[in-house]
C-alpha positions as CSV (number, residue, x, y, z in Angstrom):
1,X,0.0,0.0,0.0
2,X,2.0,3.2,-0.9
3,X,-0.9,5.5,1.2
4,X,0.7,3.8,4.2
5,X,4.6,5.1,3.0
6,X,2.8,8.8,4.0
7,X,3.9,11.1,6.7
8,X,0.5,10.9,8.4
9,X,1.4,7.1,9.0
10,X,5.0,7.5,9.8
11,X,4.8,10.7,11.7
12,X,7.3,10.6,14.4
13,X,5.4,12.0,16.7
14,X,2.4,9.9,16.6
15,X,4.2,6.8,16.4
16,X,5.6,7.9,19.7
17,X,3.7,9.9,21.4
18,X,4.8,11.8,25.0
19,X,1.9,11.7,27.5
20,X,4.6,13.2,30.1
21,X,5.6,10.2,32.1
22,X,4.6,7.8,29.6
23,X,4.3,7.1,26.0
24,X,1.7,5.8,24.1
25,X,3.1,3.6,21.2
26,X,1.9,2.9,18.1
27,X,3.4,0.0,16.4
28,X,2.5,0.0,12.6
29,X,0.6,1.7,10.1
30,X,-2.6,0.0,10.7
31,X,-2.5,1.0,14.2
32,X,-2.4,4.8,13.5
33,X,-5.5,3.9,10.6
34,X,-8.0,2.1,12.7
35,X,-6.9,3.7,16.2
36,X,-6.3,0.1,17.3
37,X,-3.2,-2.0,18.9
38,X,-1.8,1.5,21.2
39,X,0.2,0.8,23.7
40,X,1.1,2.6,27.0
41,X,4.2,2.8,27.9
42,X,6.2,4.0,31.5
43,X,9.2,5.9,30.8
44,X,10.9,4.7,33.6
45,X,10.4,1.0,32.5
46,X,12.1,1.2,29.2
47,X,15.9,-0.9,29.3
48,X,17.0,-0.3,25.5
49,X,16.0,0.6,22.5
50,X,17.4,-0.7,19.5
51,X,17.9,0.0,15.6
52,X,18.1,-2.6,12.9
53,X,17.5,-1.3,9.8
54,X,13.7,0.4,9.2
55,X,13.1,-1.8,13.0
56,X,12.8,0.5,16.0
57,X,12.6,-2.4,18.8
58,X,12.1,-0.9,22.7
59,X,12.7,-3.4,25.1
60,X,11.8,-3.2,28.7
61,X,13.0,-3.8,32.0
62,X,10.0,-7.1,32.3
63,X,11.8,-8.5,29.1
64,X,9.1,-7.4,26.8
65,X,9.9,-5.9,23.3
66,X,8.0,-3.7,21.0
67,X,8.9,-3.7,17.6
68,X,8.1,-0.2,15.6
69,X,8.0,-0.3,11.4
70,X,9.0,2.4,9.9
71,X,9.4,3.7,6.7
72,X,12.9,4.4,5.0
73,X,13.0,8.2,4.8
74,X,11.3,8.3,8.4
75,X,13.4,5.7,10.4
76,X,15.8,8.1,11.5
77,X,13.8,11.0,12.7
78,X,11.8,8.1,14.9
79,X,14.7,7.0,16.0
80,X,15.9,10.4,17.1
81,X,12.5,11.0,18.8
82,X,13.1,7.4,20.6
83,X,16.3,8.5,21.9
84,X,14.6,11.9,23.1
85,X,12.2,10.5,25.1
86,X,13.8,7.2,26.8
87,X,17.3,9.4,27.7
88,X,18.6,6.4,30.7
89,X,17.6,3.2,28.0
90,X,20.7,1.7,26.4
91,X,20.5,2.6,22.9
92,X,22.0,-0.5,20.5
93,X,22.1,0.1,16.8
94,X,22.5,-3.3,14.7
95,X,24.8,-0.9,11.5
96,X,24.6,-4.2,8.9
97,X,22.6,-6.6,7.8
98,X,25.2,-9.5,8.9
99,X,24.5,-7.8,12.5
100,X,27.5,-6.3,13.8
101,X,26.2,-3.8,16.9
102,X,27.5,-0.9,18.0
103,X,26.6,0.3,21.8
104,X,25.8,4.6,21.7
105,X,25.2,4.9,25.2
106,X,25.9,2.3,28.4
């Protein structure tokens, strides 16, 4: 579907949104469409998040991980907004497809 390669469904922003001390997460392009599969997140309960490719994944400290889709062109800016608003989470970036990682921050 190229209506779902839009900004409207890979707006930063809305993918994560800031609700102060938590944020509500929306997953994939369906999600921000039918207002379905949000999920509320505690700031304070994120452990890592991690970047592999167009794959935003946000673990947390319960051992749960959340898996974002994004589109090419707006991978980066979510994943500069993911950075923004979980500052303590290790951040892990997987740099090529064979899946050599590189650690940002401890």
């Amino acid at each position: 579907m190229i209506v779902t390669r839009s900004r409207y469904f890979n707006d930063p922003n809305k993918i994560l949104e800031d609700n102060d001390d938590k944020v509500t997460l929306r997953t994939s392009a369906i999600s921000m469409l039918m207002k379905s599969r949000v999920i509320s997140l505690e700031k304070v309960k994120i452990a890592k998040i991690q970047r592999a490719k167009n794959t935003i994944s946000i673990f947390t400290h319960d051992n749960n991980v959340f898996d974002i889709w994004v589109v090419g062109k707006f991978t980066e800016l979510t994943w500069q907004r993911a950075q923004l608003l979980f500052p303590e989470a290790k951040v892990v970036v997987i740099e090529h497809a064979h899946g050599s990682i590189s650690n940002k921050r401890s």
